[in-house]
C-alpha positions as CSV (number, residue, x, y, z in Angstrom):
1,X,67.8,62.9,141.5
2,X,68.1,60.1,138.8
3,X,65.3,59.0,136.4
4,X,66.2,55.8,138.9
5,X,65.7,57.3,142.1
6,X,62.7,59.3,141.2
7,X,61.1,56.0,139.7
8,X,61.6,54.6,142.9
9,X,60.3,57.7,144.6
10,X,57.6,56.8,142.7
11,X,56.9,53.6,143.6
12,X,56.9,54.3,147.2
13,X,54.4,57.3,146.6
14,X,51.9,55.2,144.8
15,X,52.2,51.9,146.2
16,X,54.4,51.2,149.5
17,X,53.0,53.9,151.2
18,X,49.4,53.2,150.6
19,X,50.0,49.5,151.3
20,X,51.5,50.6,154.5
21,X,48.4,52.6,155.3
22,X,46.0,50.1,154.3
23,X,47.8,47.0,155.8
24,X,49.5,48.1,159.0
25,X,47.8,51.4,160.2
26,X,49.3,51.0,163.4
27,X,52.9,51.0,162.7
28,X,52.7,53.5,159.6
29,X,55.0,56.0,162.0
30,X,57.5,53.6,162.8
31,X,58.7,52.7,159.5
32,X,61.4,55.1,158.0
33,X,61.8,54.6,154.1
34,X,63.9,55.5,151.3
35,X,67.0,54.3,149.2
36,X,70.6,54.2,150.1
37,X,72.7,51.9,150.3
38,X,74.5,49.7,147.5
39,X,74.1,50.6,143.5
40,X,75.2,53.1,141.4
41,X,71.4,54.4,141.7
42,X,71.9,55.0,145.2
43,X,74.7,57.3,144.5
44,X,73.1,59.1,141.4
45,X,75.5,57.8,138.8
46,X,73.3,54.5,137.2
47,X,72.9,55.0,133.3
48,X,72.4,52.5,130.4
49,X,75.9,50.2,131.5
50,X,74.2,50.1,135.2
51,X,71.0,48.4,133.6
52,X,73.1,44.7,132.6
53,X,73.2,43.9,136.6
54,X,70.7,44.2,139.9
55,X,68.9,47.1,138.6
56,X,64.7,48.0,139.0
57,X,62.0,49.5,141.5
58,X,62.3,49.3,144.9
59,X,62.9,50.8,148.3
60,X,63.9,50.4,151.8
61,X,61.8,50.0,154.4
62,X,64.0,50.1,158.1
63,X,63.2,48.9,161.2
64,X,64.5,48.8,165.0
65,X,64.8,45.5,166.2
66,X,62.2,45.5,168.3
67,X,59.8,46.6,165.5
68,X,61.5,43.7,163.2
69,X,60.3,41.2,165.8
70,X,57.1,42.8,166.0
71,X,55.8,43.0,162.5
72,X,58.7,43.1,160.4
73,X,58.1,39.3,159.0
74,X,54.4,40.2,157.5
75,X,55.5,43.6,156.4
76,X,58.4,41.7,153.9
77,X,55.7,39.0,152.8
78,X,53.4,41.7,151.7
79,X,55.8,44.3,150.3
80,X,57.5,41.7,148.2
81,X,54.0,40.5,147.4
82,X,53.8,44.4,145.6
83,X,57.1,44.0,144.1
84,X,56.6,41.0,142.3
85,X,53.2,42.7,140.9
86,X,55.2,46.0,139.2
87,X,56.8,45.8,136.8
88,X,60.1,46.3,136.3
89,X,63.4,45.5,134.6
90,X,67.0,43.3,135.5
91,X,65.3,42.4,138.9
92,X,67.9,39.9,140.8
93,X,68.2,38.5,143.7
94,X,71.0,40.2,144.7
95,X,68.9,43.7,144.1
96,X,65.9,41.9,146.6
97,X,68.5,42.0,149.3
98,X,69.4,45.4,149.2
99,X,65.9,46.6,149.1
100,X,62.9,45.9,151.2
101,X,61.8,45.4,155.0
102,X,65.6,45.2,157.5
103,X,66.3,46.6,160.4
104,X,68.1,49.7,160.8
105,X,71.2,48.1,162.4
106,X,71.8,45.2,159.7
107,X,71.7,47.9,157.2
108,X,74.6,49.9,158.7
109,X,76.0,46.8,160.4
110,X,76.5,45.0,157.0
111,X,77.6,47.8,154.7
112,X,80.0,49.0,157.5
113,X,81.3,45.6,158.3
114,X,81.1,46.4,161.9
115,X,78.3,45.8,164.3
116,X,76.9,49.5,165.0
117,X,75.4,50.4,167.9
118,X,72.2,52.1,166.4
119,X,70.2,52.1,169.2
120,X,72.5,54.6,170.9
121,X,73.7,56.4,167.6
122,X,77.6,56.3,169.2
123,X,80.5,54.6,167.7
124,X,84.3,54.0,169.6
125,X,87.2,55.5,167.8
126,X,88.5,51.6,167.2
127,X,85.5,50.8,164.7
128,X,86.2,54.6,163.0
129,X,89.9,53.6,162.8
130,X,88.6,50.7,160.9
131,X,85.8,52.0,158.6
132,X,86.6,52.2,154.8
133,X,86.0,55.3,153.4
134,X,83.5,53.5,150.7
135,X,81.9,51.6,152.9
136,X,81.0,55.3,154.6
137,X,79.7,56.7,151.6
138,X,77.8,53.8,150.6
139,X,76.3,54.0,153.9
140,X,74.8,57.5,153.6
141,X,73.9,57.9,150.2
142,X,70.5,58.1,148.6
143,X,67.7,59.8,150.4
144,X,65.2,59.2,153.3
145,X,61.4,59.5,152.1
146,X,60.1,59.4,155.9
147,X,61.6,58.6,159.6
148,X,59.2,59.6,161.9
149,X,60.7,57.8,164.6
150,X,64.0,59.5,163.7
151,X,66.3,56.2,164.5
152,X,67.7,55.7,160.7
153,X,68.2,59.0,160.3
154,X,70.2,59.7,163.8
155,X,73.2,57.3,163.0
156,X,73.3,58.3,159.4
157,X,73.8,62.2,160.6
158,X,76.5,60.5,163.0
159,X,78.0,59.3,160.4
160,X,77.5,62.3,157.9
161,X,78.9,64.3,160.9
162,X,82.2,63.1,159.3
163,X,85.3,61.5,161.7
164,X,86.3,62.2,164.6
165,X,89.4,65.0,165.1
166,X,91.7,62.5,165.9
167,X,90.5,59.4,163.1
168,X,90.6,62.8,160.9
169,X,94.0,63.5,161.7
170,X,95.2,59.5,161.3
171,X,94.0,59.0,158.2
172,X,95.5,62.4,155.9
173,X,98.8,61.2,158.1
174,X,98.5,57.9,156.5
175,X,97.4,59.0,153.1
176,X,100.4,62.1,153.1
177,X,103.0,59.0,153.8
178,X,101.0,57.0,150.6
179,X,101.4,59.6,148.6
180,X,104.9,60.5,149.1
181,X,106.4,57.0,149.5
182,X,104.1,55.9,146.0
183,X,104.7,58.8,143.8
184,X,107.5,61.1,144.9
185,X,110.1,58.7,146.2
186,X,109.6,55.4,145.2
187,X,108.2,56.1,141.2
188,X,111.8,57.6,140.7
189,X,113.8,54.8,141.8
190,X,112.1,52.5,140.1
191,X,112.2,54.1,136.9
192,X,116.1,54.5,137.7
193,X,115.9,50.8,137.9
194,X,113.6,50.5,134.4
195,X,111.3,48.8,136.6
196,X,108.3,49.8,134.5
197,X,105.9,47.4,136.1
198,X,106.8,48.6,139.5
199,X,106.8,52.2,138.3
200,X,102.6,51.7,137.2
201,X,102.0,50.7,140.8
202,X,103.6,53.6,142.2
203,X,101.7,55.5,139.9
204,X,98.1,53.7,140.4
205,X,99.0,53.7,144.4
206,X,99.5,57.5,144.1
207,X,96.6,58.2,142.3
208,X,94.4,57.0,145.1
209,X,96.1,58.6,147.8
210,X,96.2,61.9,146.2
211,X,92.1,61.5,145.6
212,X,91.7,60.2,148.8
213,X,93.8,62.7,150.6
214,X,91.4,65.6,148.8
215,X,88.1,63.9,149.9
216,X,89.6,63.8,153.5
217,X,90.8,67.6,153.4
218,X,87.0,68.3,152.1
219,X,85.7,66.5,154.5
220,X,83.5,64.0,152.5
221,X,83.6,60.2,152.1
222,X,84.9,58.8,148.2
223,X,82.4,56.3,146.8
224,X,83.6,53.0,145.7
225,X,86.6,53.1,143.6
226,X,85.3,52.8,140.2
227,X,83.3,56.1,141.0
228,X,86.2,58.2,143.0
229,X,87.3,60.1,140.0
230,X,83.6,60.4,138.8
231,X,83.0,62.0,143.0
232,X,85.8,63.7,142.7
233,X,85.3,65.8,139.5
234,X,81.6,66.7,141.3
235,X,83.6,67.8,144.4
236,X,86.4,69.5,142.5
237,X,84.2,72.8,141.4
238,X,87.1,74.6,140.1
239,X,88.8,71.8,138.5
240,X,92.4,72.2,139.1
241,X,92.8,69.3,141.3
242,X,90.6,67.0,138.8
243,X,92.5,67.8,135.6
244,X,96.0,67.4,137.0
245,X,94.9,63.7,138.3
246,X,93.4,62.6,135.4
247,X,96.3,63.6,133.5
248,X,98.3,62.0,135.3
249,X,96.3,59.2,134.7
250,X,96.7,59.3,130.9
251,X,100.5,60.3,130.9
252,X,102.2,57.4,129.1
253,X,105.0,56.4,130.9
254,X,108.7,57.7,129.5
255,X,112.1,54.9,129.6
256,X,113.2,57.8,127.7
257,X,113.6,60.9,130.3
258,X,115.5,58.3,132.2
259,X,118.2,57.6,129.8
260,X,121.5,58.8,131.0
261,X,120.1,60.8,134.3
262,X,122.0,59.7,137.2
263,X,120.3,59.3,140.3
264,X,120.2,61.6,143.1
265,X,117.9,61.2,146.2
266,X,116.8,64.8,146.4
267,X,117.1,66.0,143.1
268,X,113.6,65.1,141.2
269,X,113.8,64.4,137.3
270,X,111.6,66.7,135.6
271,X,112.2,65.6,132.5
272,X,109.1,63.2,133.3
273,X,105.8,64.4,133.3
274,X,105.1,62.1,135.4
275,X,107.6,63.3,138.1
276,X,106.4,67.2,137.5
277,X,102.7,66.0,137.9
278,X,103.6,64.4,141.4
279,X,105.1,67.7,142.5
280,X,102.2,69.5,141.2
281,X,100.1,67.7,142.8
282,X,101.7,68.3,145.9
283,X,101.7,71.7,145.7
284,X,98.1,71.1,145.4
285,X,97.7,69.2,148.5
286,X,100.0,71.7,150.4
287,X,97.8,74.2,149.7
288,X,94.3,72.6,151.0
289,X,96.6,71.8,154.2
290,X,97.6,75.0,155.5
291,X,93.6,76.3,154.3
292,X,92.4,73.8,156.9
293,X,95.4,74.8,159.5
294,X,96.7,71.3,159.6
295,X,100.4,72.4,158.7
296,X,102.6,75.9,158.6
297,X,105.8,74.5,157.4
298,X,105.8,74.9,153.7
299,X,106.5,72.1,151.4
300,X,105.1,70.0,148.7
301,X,106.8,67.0,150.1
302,X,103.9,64.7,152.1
303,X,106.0,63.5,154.1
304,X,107.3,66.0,155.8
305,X,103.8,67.0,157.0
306,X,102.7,63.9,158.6
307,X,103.6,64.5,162.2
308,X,103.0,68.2,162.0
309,X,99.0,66.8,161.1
310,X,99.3,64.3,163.8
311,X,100.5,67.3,166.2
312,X,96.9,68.5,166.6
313,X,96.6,65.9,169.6
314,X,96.7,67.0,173.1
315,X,99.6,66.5,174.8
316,X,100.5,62.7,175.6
317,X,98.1,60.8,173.7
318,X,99.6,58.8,170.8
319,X,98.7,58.4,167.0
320,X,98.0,55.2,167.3
């Protein structure tokens, strides 16, 4: 953990759990506590930059809704009370939100943008379809301190449980056609066109498929998108995958290898590093498919793969 998250860890040690001892005896088994949620703390990955903006002690305490009702307004009165009397450092508003008494549904409810059943830890294959891959990280993240009542940390194993087969299978198909129309078909054409402006979005577009498309295959969630390369280079223990992306992050663009090459569909210009990187890449990709006996066909061409990947449903249902 963090010099954060143990501070915090801390805090809850020494103070919120004693207050919740002292103050409300009775309910000490129905409160689960920890940190998780929004903040580079929450995702181990706060340093010195993270300290200009909604930074300090705290934690989470989470509630049903019934509980809320019951006790939840004097249990915010007197843990704020506690917070106000440590001390700490860049406390906002904005941090006060994240942290303290809330019920376990807002919490997943507002990160996820979608109103969770908690109570029944289920969720329909429509609100999957629509969960951002961030929003699912953010939403399991941190640690849990103490859930006796075992609510909090139900729908959070639900969700660690990673997606469904079939909202599995949706989103590489998406990502494989990302990929390939971003990076390996239209990158070329408009570099052909010395559309250079165009050619960096291609680039930036296939750059986050290609990470994407290896958290999927891995089966975990990307954190928000300032810290998916910093995920990925955790994830990535042998580094291939890591060092070809950021490379192709730093690879200056070349007007140059275009320069008298005329243009052919199928015939990919490796004169640009760029263009080799893609294939690479691909190759990559391919590889971490057939591992996880999503394709056979061979092929470093994502396109090519995306109904094979979408095959894996039983016969009759559709993709979408």
């Amino acid at each position: 953990m963090t010099n954060v998250m143990e501070k915090n860890r801390r805090f809850y040690d020494e103070y919120v759990a004693g207050m919740i001892r002292e103050k409300f005896p009775a309910y000490e088994h129905r409160i689960a506590a920890g940190i998780a949620g929004e903040g580079s703390d929450c995702f181990g990955y706060d340093d010195v930059i993270s300290r200009d903006h909604d930074f300090g002690t705290g934690v989470c305490l989470w509630l049903t809704d019934e509980d809320m009702e019951l006790f939840g307004y004097p249990l915010s009165i007197v843990y704020n009370e506690l917070v106000d009397r440590v001390e700490r450092s860049y406390y906002t508003e904005r941090l006060r939100e994240r942290r303290g008494v809330m019920t376990i549904h807002d919490f997943y409810s507002d990160i996820l943008h979608a109103d969770c059943d908690t109570e029944h830890c289920r969720m329909s294959e429509e609100t999957w379809l629509r969960l951002d891959h961030s929003c699912l990280k953010t939403a399991t993240n941190g640690t849990v301190f103490r859930d006796d009542l075992g609510v909090f940390s139900a729908f959070r194993e639900l969700l660690l449980d990673y997606y469904p087969d079939r909202v599995w299978r949706i989103r590489i198909a998406g990502q494989l056609h990302a990929y390939a129309s971003a990076l390996q078909v239209n990158y070329s054409r408009c570099m052909f066109r010395n559309d250079l402006v165009a050619a960096e979005l291609c680039r930036a577009e296939g750059l986050r498929a290609a990470m994407e498309l290896y958290f999927l295959l891995m089966r975990e969630y990307p954190p928000y998108y300032k810290w998916t390369f910093r995920a990925l280079s955790d994830l990535d223990k042998e580094g291939v995958f890591t060092a070809r992306v950021r490379e192709l992050a730093e690879c200056r663009i070349s007007a140059e290898a275009w320069r008298s090459t005329p243009y052919h569909p199928n015939r990919p210009n490796y004169k640009d590093r760029i263009v080799s990187l893609a294939e690479e890449i691909g190759s990559e990709l391919e590889m971490l498919l057939r591992q996880r006996r999503l394709i056979l066909k061979p092929g470093r061409y994502m396109e090519i793969h995306v109904d094979e990947v979408l095959s894996g449903f039983t016969a009759g249902e559709s993709a979408l």
